[in-house]
C-alpha positions as CSV (number, residue, x, y, z in Angstrom):
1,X,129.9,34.8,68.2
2,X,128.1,34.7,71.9
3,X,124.7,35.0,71.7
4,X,125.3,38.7,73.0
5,X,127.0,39.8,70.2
6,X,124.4,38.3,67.7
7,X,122.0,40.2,69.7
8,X,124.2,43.4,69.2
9,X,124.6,42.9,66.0
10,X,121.2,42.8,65.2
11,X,120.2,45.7,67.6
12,X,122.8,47.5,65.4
13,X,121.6,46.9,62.1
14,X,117.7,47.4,62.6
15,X,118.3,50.9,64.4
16,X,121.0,51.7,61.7
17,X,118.2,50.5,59.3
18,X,116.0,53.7,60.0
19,X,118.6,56.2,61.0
20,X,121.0,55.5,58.2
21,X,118.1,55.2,55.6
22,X,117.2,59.3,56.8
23,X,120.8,59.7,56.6
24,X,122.1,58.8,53.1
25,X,118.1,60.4,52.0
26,X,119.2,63.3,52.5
27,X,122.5,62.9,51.7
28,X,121.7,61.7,48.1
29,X,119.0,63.7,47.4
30,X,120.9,67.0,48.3
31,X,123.8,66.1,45.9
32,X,121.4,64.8,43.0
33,X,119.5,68.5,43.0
34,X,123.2,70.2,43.6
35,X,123.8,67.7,40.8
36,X,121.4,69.0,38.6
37,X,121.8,72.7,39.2
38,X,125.2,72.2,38.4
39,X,124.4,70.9,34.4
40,X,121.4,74.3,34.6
41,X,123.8,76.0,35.0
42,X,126.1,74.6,32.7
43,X,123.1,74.0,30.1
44,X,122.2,78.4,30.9
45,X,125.3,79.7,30.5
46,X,127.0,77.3,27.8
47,X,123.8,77.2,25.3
48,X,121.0,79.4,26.7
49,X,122.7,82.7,26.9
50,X,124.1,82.5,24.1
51,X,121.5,82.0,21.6
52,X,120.4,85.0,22.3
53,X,116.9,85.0,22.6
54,X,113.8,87.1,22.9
55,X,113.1,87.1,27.2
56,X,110.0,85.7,27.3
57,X,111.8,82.8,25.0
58,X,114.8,82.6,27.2
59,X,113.2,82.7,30.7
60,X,110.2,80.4,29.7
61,X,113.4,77.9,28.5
62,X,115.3,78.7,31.9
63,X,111.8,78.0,34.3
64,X,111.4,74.7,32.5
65,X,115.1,73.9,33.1
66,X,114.7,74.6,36.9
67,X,111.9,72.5,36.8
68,X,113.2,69.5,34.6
69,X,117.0,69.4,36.7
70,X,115.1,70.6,40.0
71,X,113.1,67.6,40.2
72,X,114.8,64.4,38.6
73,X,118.2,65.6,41.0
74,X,116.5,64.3,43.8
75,X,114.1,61.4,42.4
76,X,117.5,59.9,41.3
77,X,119.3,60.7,44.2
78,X,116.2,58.3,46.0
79,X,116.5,55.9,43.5
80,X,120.3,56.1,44.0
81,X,120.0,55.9,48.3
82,X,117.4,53.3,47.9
83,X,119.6,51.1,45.8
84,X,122.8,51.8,48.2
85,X,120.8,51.2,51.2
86,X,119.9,48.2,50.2
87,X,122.4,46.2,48.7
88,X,124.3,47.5,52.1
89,X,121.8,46.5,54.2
90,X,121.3,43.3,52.5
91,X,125.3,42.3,53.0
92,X,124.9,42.9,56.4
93,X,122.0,40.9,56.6
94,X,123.8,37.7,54.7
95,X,127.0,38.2,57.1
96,X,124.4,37.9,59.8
97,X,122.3,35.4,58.8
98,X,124.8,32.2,59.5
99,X,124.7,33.0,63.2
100,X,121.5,34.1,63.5
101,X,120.8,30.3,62.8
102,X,123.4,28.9,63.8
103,X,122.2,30.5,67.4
104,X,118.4,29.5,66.6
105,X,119.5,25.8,65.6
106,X,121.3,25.4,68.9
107,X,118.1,26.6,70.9
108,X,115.9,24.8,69.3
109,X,118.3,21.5,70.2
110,X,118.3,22.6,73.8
111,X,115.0,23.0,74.1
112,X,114.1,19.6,72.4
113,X,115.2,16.6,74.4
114,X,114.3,13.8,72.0
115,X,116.1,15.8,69.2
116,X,116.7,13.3,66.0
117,X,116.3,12.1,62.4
118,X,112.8,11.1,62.8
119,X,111.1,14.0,64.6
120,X,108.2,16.0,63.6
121,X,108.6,19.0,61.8
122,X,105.7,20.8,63.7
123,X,107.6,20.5,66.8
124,X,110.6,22.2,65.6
125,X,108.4,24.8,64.0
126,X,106.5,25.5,67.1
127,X,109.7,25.6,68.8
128,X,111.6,27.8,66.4
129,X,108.9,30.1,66.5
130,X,109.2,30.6,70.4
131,X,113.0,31.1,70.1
132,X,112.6,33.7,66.9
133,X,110.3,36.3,69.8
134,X,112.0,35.6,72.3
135,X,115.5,37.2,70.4
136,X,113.5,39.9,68.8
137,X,112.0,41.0,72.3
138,X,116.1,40.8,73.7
139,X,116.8,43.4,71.0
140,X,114.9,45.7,73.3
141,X,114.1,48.3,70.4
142,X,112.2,51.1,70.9
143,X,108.2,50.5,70.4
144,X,106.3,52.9,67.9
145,X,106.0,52.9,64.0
146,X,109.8,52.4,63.7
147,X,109.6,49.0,65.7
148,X,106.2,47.6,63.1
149,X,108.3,48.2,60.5
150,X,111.4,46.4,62.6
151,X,108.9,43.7,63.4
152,X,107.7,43.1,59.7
153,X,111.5,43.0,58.5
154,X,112.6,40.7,60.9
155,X,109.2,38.3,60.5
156,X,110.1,37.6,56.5
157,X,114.1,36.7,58.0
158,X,112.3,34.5,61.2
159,X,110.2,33.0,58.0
160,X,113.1,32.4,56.3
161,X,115.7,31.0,58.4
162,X,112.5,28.8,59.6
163,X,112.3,27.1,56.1
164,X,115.9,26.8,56.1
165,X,115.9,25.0,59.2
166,X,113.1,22.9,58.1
167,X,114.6,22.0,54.8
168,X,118.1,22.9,54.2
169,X,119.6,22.0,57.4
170,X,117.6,19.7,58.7
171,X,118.8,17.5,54.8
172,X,122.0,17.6,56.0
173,X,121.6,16.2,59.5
174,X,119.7,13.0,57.4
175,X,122.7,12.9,55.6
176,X,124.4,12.0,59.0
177,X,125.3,8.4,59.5
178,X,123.4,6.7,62.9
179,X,120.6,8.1,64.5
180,X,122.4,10.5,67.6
181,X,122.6,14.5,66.5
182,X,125.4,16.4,68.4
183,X,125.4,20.4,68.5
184,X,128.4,19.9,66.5
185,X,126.8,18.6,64.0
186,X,123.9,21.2,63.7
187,X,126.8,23.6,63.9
188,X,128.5,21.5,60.3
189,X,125.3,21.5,58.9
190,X,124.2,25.4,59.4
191,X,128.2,26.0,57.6
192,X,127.2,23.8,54.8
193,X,124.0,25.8,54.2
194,X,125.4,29.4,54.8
195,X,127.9,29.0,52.3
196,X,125.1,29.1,49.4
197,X,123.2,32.0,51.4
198,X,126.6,33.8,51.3
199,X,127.3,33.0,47.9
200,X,124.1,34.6,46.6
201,X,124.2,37.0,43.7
202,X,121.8,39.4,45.0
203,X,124.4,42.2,45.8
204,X,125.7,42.3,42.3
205,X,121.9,43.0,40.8
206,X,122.1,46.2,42.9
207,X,125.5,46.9,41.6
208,X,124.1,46.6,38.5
209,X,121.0,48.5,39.2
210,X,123.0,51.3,40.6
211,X,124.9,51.4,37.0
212,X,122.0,51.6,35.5
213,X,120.9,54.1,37.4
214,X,123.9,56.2,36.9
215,X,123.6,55.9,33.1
216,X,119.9,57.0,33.2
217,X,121.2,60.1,35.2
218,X,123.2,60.9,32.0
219,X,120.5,60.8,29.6
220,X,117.8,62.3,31.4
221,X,120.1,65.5,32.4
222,X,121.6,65.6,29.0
223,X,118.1,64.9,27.2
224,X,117.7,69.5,27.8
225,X,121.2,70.1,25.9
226,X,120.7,67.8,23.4
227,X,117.2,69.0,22.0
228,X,118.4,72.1,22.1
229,X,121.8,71.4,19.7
230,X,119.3,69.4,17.7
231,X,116.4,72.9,17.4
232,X,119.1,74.9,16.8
């Protein structure tokens, strides 16, 4: 990828970050409480109504009911958007990652004429630094409490792809027989170490999260019908 694509890619996932995240919000949370007046109403008319009784019984059963489905609906449709949002926005972030330092790496050789085995770490840091603004400011994102939050999020990835540089990549130049480094060979290296960012198992915990989730939906909306087959 050209350095503007990267740049649109990026641009595209932090403003899909905050749009999307409103988005599927409301989304989820709208079908968890449509969810749960679904089962009241299932709960009402299957075992309510026909128990048959006295009003202020029934109606005192009903109001808690509302209550009970009327507010876990939409607490597990967050948990449910969080969860989706961000095992998404995390695979995104992994496809993303390899030429986001793949790009940085090349910069920082650019921008480093004595580039080889034996030089300073500080250097590169300093330098890495410099090139990690300079691509957030190219984003050109809108300014306000949406960009802070931008700015935070893409800090802990500058942090991170900084350490990889630092460690990970800059290992497998060492590993590099004679003293010369080639772009090519910061663009082997950053391949090497992308494949065991890619390969990372953090996706499946929010799989299984989400399952989890989905299995606490069950018991907490069928926690109402079964105390009341178990009173009666």
């Amino acid at each position: 990828m050209t350095r503007e694509q990267i740049v649109q890619y990026w641009r595209t996932f932090f403003t899909d970050l905050l749009l999307g995240t409103v988005k599927n919000l409301f989304r989820f949370c709208s079908l968890g409480f449509i969810l749960g007046l679904g089962v009241l109403w299932f709960w009402d008319n299957r075992f309510l109504e026909p128990a048959h009784w006295n009003f202020f019984l029934e109606w005192t059963a009903f109001l808690l009911g509302v209550v009970w489905y009327g507010v876990l609906g939409p607490v597990h449709g967050a948990i449910a958007c969080f969860l989706y949002v961000a095992g998404k926005k995390l695979s995104q972030m992994f496809l993303g990652l390899h030429d986001l330092l793949d790009l940085f790496s090349k910069e920082v050789f650019k921008k480093t004429p004595k580039f080889g085995k034996n030089i300073q770490k500080d250097e590169l840091e300093k330098t890495f630094d410099e090139i990690g603004k300079g691509f957030l400011e190219s984003l050109k994102l809108k300014k306000g409490l949406f960009f802070l939050i931008v700015r935070l999020i893409y800090g802990l990835i500058l942090k991170a792809l900084k350490f990889i540089f630092l460690n990970d990549v800059l290992a497998e130049l060492q590993k590099k027989p004679g003293e010369e480094i080639t772009p090519t060979d910061i663009e082997s290296a950053v391949r090497r170490v992308s494949v065991e960012i890619l390969a990372s198992p953090i996706h499946d915990y929010f799989l299984l999260t989400q399952l989890l989730n989905i299995v606490l939906i069950f018991c907490s909306f069928g926690f109402p019908i079964g105390l009341f087959i178990w009173l009666r």
